[in-house]
C-alpha positions as CSV (number, residue, x, y, z in Angstrom):
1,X,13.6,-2.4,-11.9
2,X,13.5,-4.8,-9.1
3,X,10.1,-6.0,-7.9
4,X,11.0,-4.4,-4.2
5,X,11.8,-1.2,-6.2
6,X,8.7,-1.6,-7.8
7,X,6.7,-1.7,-4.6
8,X,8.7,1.2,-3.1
9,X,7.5,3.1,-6.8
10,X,3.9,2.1,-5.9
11,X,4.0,3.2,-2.1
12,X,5.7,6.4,-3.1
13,X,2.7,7.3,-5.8
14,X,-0.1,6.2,-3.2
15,X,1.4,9.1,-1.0
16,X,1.9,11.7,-3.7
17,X,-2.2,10.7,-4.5
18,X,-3.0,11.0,-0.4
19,X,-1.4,13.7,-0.7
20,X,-2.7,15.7,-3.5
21,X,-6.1,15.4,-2.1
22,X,-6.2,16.1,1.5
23,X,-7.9,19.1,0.0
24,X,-6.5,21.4,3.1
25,X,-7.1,18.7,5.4
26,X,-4.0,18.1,7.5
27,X,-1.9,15.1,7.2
28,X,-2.8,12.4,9.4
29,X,-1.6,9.1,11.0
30,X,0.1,8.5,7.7
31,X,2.7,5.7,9.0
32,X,-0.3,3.2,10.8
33,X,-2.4,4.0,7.6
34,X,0.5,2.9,5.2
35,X,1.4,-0.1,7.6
36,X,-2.7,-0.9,7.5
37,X,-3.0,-0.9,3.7
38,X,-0.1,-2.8,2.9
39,X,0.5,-5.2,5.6
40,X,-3.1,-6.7,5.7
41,X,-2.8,-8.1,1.7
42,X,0.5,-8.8,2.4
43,X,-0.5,-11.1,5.1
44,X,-3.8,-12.0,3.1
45,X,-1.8,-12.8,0.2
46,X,1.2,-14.9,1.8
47,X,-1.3,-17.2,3.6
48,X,-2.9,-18.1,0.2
49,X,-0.2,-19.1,-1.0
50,X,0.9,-21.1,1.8
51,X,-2.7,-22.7,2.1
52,X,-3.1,-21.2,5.8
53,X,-0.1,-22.9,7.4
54,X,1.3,-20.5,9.5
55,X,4.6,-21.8,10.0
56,X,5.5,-21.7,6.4
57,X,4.2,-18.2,6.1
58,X,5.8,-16.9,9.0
59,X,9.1,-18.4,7.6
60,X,8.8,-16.7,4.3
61,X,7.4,-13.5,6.1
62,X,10.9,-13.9,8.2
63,X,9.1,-13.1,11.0
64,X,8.3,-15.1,14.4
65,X,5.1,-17.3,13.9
66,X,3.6,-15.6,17.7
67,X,3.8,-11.9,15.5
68,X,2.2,-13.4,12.4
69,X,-0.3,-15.1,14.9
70,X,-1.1,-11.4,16.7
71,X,-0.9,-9.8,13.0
72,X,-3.6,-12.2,11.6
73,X,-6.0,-11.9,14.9
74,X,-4.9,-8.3,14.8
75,X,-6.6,-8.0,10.9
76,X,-8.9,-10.9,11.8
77,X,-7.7,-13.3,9.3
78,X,-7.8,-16.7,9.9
């Protein structure tokens, strides 16, 4: 198994556990809550590795560095 696989696997069982336990409560919001809970450690994660230059994360991130900028004021990380 691929490691993107392996991340889909993991997203996939989160849900089936949010799920499980709404305990009646209806589903909620679920897309910006997925989006929240993986794209803050992503972004957390990726700028560790590139010791906080953001041009080199937003190049791995293939994204443009103005998004990663609004993404990491949006999470507040610096």
């Amino acid at each position: 198994m691929t490691a993107d696989c392996k991340l889909g696997q993991a997203v996939k069982e989160s849900l089936d556990d949010y799920f499980t336990h709404l305990d009646g409560e209806p589903p909620h919001a679920v897309y910006d809550m997925v989006l929240g809970c993986v794209e803050k450690p992503l972004l957390n994660y990726i700028m560790q590795k590139v010791g906080g230059n953001q041009s080199k994360a937003a190049e791995i991130l293939d994204i443009n560095r103005n998004t990663l900028r609004k993404k990491l004021q949006q999470y507040n990380i610096d």
